[in-house]
C-alpha angles and dihedrals in degrees: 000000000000113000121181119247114248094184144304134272135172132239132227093270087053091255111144121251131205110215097210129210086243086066094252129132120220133182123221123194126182105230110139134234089023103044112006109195103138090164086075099077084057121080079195092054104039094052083055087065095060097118100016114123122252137183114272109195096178093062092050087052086055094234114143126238114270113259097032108161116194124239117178139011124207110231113262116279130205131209082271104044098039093127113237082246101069087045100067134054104290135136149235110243122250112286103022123084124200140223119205104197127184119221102180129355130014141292145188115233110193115177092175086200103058082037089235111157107167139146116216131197135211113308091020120108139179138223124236128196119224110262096014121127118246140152128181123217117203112231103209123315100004138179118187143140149187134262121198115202129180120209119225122282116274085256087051 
């Protein structure tokens, strides 16, 4: 999943880390031929990432960043007042993650691009990435909501 790069820190053991507009952390390292990231070793260089686009495998994992504190919940909705909505492809804005979570029954949770089709039941939830296309479908007598959360601030 690619994330765009906010800006660069360093870790206790002195390894470079990208702070990402998802709210991640990642650590690069250049160690070819495994990781080739020569810029790294360049102030110059590194400052010219800021706003490149790098790999996020905890988003596409689907984990949210550490620190995600949670802002506003939809209403419950029903089989028969799941808006259409929520019903078709749409996303969660930059920034904010969501958490579907199913109260009673049971729902199917589908994101194409992370290739998740999964039906959850009642207690389960499910984690969405900001700006990542997703829909549910009820299965039946349903009850489920949303869950908004923010990740911490770039200076976090």
């Amino acid at each position: 999943m690619p994330r765009q790069i906010l800006g660069f820190e360093r870790d206790a053991a002195g390894e470079w880390i990208v702070r990402l507009d998802c709210g991640h952390r990642r650590h690069v390292r250049h160690r070819p031929p495994l990781s080739d990231y020569p810029w790294l070793a360049d102030a110059a260089a590194r400052e010219a990432r800021v706003g490149a686009a790098i790999e996020c495998g905890r988003c596409g994992r689907g984990e949210l960043p550490a620190g995600a504190a949670e802002y506003r919940t939809t209403a419950t909705f029903d089989e028969a007042t799941l808006p259409a909505g929520l019903r078709r492809d749409h996303t969660i804005r930059a920034g904010s993650w969501g958490r579907v979570e199913v109260l009673e029954g049971r729902l199917r949770f589908v994101m194409p691009p992370l290739a998740v089709d999964r039906e959850l039941a009642a207690g389960e939830h499910a984690i969405i990435p900001p700006e990542v296309p997703h829909h549910v479908e009820p299965l039946g007598a349903v009850r489920m909501r949303v869950v908004f959360l923010r990740a911490p601030g770039p200076d976090a």
